[in-house]
C-alpha positions as CSV (number, residue, x, y, z in Angstrom):
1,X,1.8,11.5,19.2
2,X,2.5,13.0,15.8
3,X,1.1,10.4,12.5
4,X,3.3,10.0,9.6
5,X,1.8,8.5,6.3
6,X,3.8,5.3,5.7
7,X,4.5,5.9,1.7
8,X,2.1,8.5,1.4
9,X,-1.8,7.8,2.2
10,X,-1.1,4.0,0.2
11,X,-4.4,2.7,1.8
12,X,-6.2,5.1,-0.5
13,X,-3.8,5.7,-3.6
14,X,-0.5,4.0,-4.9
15,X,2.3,4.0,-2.6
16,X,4.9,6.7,-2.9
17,X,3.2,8.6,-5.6
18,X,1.9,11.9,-5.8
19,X,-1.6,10.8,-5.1
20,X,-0.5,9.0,-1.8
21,X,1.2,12.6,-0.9
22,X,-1.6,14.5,-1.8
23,X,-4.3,12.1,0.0
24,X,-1.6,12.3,3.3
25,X,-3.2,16.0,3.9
26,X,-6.8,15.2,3.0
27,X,-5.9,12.4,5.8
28,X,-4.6,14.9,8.2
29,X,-1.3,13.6,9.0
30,X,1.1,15.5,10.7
31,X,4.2,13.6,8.2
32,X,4.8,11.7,5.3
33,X,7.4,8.7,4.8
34,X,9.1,7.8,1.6
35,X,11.4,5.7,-0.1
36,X,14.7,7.4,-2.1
37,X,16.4,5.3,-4.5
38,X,18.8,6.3,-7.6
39,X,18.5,5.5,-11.6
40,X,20.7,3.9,-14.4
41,X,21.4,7.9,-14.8
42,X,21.8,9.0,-11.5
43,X,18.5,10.8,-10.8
44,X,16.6,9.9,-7.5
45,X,13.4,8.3,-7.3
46,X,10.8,7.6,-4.6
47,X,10.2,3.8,-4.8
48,X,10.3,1.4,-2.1
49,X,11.1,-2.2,-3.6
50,X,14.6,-2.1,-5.4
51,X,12.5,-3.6,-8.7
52,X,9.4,-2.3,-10.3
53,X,7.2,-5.8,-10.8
54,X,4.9,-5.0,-8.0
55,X,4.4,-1.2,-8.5
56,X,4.5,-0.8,-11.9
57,X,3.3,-2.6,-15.3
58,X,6.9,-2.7,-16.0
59,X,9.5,-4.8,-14.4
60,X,13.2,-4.8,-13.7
61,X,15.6,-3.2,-11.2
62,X,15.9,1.2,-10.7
63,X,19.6,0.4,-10.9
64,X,19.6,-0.7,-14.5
65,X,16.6,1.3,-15.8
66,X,17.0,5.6,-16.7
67,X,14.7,7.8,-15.7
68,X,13.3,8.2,-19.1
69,X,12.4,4.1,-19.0
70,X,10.9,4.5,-15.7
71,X,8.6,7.5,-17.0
72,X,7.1,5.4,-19.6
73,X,5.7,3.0,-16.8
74,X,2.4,2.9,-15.3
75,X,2.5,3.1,-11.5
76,X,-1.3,3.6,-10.5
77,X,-3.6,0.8,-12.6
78,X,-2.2,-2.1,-9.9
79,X,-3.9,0.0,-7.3
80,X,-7.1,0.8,-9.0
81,X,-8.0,1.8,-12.7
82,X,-8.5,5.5,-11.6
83,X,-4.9,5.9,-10.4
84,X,-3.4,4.8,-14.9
85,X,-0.9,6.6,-15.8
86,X,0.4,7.8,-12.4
87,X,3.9,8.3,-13.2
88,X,7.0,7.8,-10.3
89,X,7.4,10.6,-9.0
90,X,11.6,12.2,-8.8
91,X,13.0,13.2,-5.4
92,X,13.4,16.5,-6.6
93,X,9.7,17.0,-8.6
94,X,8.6,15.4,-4.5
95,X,10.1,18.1,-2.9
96,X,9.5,21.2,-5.0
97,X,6.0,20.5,-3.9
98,X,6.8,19.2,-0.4
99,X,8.4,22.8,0.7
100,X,4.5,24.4,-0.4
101,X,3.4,22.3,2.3
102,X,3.1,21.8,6.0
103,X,3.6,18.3,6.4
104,X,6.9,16.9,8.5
105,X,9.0,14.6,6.1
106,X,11.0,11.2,7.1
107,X,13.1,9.9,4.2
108,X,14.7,6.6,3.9
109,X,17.8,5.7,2.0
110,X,16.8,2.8,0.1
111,X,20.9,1.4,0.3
112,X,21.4,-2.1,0.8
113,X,21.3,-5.0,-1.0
114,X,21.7,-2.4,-4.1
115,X,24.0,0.6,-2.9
116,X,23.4,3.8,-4.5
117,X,27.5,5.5,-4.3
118,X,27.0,9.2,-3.6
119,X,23.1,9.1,-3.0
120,X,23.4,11.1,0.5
121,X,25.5,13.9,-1.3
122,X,22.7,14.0,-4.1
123,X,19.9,14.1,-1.5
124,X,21.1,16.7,0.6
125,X,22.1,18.9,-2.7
126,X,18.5,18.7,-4.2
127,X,17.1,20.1,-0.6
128,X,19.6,22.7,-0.4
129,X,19.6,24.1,-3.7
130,X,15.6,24.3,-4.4
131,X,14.2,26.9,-5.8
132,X,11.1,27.8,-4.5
133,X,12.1,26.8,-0.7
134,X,10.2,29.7,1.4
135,X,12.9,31.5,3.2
136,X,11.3,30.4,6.4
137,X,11.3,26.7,5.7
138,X,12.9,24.6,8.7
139,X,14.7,22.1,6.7
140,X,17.0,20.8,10.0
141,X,13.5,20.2,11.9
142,X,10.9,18.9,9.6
143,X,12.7,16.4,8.0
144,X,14.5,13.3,9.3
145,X,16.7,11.2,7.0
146,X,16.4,7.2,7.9
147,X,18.0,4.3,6.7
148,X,18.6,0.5,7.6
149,X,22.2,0.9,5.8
150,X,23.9,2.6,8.8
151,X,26.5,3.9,7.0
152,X,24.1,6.0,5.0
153,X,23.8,8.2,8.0
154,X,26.8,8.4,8.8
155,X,27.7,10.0,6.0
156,X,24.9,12.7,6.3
157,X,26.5,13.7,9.8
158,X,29.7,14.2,7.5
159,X,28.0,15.9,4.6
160,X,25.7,18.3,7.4
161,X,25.6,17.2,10.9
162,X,22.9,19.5,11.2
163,X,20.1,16.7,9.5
164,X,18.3,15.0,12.3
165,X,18.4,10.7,11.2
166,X,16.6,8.0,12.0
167,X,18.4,4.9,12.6
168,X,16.3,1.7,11.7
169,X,16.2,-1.8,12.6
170,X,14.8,-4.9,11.9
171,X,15.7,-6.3,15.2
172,X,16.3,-5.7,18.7
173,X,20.0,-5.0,19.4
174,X,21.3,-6.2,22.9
175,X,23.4,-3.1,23.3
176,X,21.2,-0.6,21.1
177,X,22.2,2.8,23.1
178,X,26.0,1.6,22.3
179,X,25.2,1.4,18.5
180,X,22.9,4.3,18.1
181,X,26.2,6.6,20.0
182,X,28.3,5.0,17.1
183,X,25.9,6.2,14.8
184,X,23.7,9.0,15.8
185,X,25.8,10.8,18.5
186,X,24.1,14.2,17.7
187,X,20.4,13.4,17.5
188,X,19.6,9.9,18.8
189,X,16.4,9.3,16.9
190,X,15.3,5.5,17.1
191,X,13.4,3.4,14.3
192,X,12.3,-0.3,15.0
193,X,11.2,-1.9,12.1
194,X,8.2,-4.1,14.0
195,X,6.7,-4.9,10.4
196,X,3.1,-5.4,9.9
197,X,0.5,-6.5,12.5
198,X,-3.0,-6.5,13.5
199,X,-4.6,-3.8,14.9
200,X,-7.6,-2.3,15.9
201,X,-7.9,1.1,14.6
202,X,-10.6,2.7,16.9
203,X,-13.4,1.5,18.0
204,X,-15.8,2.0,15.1
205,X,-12.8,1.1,12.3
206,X,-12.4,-2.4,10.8
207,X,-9.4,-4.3,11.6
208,X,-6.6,-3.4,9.3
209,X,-2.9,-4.3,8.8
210,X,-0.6,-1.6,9.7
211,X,3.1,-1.7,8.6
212,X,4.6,0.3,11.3
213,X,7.9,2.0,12.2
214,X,8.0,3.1,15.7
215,X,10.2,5.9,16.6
216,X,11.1,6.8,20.1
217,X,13.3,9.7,21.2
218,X,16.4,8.1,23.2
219,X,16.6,8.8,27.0
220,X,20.0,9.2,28.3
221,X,21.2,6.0,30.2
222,X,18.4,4.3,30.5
223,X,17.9,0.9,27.9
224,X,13.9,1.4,27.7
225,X,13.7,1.2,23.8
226,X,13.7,-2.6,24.1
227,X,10.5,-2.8,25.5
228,X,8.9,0.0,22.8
229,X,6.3,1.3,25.7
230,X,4.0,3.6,24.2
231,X,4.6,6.3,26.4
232,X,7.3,7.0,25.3
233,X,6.5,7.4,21.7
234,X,7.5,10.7,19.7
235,X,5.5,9.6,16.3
236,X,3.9,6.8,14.7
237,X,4.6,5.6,10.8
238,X,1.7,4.2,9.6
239,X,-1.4,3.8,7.4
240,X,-3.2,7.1,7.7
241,X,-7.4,7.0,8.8
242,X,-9.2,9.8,6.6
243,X,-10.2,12.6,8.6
244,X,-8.1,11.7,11.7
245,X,-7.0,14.6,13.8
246,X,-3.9,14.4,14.6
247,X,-2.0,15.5,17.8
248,X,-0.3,18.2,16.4
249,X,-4.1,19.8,15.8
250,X,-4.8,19.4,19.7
251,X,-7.2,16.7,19.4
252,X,-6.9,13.4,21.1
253,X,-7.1,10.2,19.5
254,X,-7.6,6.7,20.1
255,X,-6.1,5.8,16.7
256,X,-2.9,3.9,17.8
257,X,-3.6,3.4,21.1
């Protein structure tokens, strides 16, 4: 089972910040996940809530504030006083340092209730047209575009139908192979949304709340996603342990288990 970083390593530093990202290696995931949203002036940001009250010391929504008026913001001191000053971080500042790395990437659409016109166009551009991509980066498998607005992803299939996507819910559908062929014809990659439970993290680790996304790879003709058996698990979202060794490093772990 591959771990992804849910927001960057945000059980250490400030969600979706460059501290998160950077703990996400010292915590030896195999993946981060973040949050893409767009400004008053069109640039993309990584931010998960649609406002900036609860990450910030500023407030008000991404969609009414420029990137300049979002720089100005402090979006480390909520966390802890050693994280002032951390600034939010652009998509495209993200991924010039992303491509240096060898982390997997998931990366959600942040569209709906606010919808960000043209956002999937944008986000596929700033990948594609990055300068200091190594020539040998993989960009159709290490990164996964997600979204809960559906028709997000749709219109990555039209833009490159070569992007892998994640399709997420909230629920359960009653037909869910039906509405992921709608969707996701090419790469049937699930996300349930189960939200944030208890659970014992080892046997040595404290309990903790983990906010999880479960992904499971579709299997033809059979409805097994309903019952989200962890066998049949691809990867895990979640908060990161420090020093875990992940699967993708040959060890086994107990972690999620």
């Amino acid at each position: 089972m591959l771990i992804y970083a849910h927001r960057g390593a945000r059980g250490y530093a400030p969600e979706n910040t460059m501290s998160a990202f950077r703990q996400a290696i010292i915590c030896k995931t195999d993946g981060i996940e973040l949050d893409v949203q767009a400004t008053k002036d069109h640039q993309l940001v990584i931010c998960h809530d649609h406002t900036i009250d609860r990450t910030s010391n500023g407030s008000g929504w991404i969609k009414d504030l420029t990137l300049a008026q979002l720089k100005a913001f402090d979006f480390g001191s909520w966390f802890a006083p050693s994280f002032a000053n951390e600034a939010i971080l652009t998509f495209q500042e993200f991924f010039a340092w992303y491509v240096t790395t060898p982390l997997l990437l998931i990366i959600e659409i942040k569209n709906g209730p606010v919808i960000y016109k043209g956002i999937e166009e944008q986000l596929i551009n700033i990948m594609k047209t990055n300068k200091n991509t190594p020539r040998d980066f993989d960009l159709y498998n290490r990164i996964i575009i997600s979204s809960f607005y559906h028709p997000s992803l749709v219109k990555i299939k039209q833009v490159d139908q070569q992007f892998k996507t994640g399709v997420l819910f909230f629920d359960r559908p009653v037909d869910v192979l039906s509405l992921i062929q709608q969707i996701n014809k090419q790469t049937p990659i699930i996300c349930i949304h189960i939200g944030t439970t208890s659970k014992k993290i080892g046997s040595k680790q404290p309990m903790k709340q983990v906010s999880a996304l479960t992904v499971i790879q579709l299997i033809p003709k059979k409805n097994l996603i309903l019952a989200v058996p962890t066998i049949l698990m691809d990867f895990l979202v979640t908060f990161p342990i420090a020093g875990h060794k992940s699967r993708s490093s040959k060890q086994t772990t107990d972690l999620f288990l």
